[in-house]
VMD Tcl script that draws the C-alpha trace (Angstrom):
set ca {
  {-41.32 -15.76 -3.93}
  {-40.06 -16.17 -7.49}
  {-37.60 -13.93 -8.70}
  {-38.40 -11.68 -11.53}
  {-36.06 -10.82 -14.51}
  {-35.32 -7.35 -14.71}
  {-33.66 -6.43 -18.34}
  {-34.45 -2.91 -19.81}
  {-32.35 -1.07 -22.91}
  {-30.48 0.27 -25.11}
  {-32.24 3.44 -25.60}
  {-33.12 4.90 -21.91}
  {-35.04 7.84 -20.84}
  {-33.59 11.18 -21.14}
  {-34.92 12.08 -17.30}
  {-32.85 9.53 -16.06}
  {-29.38 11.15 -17.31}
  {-30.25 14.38 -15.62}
  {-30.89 12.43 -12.72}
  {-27.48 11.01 -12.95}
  {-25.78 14.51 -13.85}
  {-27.50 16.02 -10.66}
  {-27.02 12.85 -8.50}
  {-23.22 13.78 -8.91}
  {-23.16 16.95 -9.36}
  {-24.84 17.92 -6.13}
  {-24.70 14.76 -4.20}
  {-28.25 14.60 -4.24}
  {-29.67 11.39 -5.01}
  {-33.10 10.94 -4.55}
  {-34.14 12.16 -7.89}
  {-32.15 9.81 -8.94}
  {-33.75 6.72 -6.80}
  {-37.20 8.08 -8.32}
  {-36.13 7.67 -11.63}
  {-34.86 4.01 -11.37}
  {-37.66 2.79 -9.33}
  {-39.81 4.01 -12.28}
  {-37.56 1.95 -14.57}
  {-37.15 -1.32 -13.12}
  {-40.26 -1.21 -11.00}
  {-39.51 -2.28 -7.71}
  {-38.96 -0.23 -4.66}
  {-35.07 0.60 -4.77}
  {-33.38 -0.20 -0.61}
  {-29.70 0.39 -1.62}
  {-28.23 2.41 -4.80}
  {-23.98 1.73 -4.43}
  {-21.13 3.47 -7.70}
  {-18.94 0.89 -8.89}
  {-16.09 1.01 -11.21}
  {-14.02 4.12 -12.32}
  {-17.02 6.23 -11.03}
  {-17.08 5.50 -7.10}
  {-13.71 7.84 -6.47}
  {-15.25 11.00 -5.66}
  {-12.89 12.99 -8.00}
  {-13.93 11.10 -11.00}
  {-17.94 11.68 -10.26}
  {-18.13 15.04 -11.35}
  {-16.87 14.13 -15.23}
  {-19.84 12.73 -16.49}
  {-19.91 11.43 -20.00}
  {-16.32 10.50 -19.49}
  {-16.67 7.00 -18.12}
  {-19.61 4.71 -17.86}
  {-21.55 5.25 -14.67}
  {-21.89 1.77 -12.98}
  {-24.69 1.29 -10.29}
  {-25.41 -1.62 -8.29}
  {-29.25 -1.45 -7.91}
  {-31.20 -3.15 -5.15}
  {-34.42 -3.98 -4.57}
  {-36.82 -5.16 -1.96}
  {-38.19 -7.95 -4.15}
  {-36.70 -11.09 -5.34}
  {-35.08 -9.74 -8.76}
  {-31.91 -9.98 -10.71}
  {-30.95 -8.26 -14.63}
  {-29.92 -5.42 -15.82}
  {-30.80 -1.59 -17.30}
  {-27.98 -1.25 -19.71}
  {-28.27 1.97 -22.30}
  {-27.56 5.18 -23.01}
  {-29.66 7.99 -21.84}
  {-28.58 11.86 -22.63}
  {-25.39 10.95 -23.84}
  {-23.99 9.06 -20.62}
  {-23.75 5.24 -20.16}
  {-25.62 3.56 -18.17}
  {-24.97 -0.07 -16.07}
  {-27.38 -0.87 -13.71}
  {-26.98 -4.51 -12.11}
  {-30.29 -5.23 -10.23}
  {-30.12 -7.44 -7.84}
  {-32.27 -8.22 -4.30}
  {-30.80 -6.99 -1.42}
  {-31.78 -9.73 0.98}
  {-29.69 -12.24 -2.00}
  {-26.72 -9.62 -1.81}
  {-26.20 -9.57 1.81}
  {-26.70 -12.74 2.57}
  {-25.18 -14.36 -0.50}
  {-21.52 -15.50 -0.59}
  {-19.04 -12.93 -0.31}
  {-16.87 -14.19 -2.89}
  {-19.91 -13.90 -5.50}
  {-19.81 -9.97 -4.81}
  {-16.60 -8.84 -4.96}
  {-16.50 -6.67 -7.76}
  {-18.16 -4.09 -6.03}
  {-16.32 -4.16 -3.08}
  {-14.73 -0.75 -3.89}
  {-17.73 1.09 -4.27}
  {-19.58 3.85 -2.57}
  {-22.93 3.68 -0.96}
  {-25.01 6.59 -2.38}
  {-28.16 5.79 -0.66}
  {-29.20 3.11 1.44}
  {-32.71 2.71 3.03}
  {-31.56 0.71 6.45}
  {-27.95 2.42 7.12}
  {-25.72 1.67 7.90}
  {-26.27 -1.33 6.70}
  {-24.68 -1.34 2.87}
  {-21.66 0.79 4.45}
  {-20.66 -2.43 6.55}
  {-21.20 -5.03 3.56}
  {-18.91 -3.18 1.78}
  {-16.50 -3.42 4.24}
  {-16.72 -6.97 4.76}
  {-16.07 -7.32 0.82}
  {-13.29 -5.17 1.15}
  {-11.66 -6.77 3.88}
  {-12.36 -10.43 2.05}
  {-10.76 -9.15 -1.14}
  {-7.56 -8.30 1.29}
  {-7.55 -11.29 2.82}
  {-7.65 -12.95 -0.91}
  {-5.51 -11.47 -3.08}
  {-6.06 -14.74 -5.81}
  {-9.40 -15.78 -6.48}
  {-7.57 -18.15 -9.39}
  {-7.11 -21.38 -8.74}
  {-3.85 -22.82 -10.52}
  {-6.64 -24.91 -12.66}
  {-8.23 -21.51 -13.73}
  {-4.62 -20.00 -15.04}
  {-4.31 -22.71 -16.65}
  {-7.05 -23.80 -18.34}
  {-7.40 -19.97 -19.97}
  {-4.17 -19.89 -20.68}
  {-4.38 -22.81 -23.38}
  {-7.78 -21.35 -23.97}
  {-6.19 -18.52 -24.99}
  {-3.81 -20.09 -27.25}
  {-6.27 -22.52 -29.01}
  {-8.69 -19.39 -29.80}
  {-5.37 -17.26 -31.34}
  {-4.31 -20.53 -33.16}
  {-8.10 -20.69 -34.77}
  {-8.00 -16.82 -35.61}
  {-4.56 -17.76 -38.06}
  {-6.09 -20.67 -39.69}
  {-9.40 -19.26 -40.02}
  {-8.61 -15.82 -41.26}
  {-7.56 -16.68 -44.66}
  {-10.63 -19.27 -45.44}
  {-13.50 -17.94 -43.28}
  {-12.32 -14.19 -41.96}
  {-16.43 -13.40 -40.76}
  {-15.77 -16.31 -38.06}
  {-11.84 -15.63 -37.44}
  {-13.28 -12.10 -36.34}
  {-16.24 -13.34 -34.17}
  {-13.17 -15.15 -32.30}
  {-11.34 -12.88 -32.56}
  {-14.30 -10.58 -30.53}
  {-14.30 -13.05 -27.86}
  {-10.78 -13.22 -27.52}
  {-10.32 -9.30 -26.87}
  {-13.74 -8.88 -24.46}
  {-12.21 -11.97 -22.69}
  {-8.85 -9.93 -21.82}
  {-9.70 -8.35 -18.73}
  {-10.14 -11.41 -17.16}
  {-6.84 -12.56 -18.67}
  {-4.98 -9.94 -17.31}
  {-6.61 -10.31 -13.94}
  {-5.60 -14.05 -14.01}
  {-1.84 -13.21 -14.79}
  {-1.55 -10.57 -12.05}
  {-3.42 -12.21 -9.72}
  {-5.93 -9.96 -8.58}
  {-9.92 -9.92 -8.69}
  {-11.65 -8.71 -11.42}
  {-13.05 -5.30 -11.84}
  {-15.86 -3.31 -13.69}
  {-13.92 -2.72 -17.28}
  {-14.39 0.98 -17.12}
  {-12.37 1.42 -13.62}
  {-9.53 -1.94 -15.44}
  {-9.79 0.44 -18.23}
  {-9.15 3.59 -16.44}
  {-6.45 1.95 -14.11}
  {-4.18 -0.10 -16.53}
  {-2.35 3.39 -18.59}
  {-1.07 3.57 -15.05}
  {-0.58 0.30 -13.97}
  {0.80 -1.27 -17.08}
  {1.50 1.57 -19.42}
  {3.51 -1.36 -22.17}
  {0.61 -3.86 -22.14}
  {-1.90 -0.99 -22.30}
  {-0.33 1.00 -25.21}
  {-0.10 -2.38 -26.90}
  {-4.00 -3.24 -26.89}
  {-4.68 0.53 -27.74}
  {-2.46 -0.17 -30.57}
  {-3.63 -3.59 -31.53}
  {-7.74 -2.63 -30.88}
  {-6.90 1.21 -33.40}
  {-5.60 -0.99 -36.22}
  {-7.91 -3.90 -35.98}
  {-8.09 -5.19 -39.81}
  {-10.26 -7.68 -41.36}
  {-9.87 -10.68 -41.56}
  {-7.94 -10.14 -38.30}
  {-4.16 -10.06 -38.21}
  {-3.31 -12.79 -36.20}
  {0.35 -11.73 -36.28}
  {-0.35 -9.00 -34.31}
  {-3.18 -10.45 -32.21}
  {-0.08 -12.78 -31.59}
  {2.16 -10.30 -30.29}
  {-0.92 -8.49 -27.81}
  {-1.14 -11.94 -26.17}
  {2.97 -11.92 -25.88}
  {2.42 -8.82 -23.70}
  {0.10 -10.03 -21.74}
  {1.66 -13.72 -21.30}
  {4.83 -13.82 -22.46}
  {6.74 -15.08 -25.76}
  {5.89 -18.61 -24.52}
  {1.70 -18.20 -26.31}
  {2.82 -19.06 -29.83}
  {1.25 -21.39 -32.28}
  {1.92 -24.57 -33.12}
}
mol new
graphics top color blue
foreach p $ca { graphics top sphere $p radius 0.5 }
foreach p [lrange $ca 0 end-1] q [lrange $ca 1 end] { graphics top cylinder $p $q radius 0.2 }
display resetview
């Protein structure tokens, strides 16, 4: 069976954000399966909260944090429903479940801290995320030594372009500039060592975890100028490195 591309957005219907609001609200979520399965068209096995959303005391605020769902299906089907519908963002990753559970683990470690909302075959999704769980334990760094270092200079050549673009060609300095900053949680997981995330819960973590590094990117991403400073763009990556990311 060939696997079908699921890819819906921006603009999603309105039903589908009071599904959401009484999914958590009331911990009822099979308005909420009826809703998806009408989006992406397949018959939904396993619905799992990722990111900032899966701790229970952060599912009643909705609106304040993207809602991230892991979505899967009986078919053969990967993509993505990513939108807004009634003023609440939306992440759906679609995926087959059969691919999921069998796949490697590795591959599906980001939502290895998530909660099963419902599953068709329990407890079946309950004990997957388990396994990722204990897997992520077991290895702390996904990053080889090849991988911190080969974004580390990667890091330093795109910063060095942003300075000597800026003052000749500022529209490209900032599209580097773009990729630099959506790159940075990745970075950061590289330098501490630790998986990556969904960026609402890296987001939603890091005031706490790093409270320097993450009043410095607040700081750097409120005054964002154009062409881009690269002075200051300098001194983000100085936080997140060290003083030894400077340009030649």
């Amino acid at each position: 069976m060939s696997e079908e591309i699921i890819a819906v957005g921006p603009i999603l219907p309105l039903e589908l954000g009071e599904a959401v609001k009484t999914a958590f609200r009331d911990d009822d979520y099979a308005v909420l399966v009826e809703q998806l399965e009408s989006i992406v068209g397949k018959v939904i096995t396993g619905l799992i909260v990722y990111g900032s959303m899966a701790r229970r005391s952060q599912s009643r605020q909705i609106g304040g944090s993207d809602v991230d769902l892991l979505v899967l299906v009986q078919d053969a089907a990967s993509g993505g429903v990513f939108g807004r519908a009634d003023n609440i963002d939306i992440d759906l990753h679609v995926h087959s479940r059969n691919v999921a559970l069998s796949g490697a683990i590795a591959d599906w470690a980001l939502y290895a801290e998530g909660r099963v909302l419902f599953d068709l075959c329990p407890p079946e999704l309950e004990a997957w995320l388990r396994n990722l769980a204990l897997w992520k334990r077991e290895n702390p760094d996904p990053w080889t030594e090849a991988d911190h270092l080969r974004d580390h200079v990667w890091a330093q050549r795109m910063l060095e372009r942003i300075i000597r673009l800026s003052p000749i060609d500022p529209t490209v300095a900032a599209m580097h500039e773009a990729r630099l900053l959506a790159t940075i949680p990745t970075l950061y997981a590289q330098v501490k060592r630790k998986h990556t995330t969904s960026i609402s819960k890296w987001w939603a973590t890091l005031a706490h975890e790093n409270p320097v590094f993450a009043n410095a990117l607040a700081s750097y991403t409120s005054k964002r100028s154009f062409p881009p400073d690269g002075a200051a763009l300098q001194q983000l990556l100085n936080e997140l490195y060290g003083p030894e990311v400077t340009t030649r």
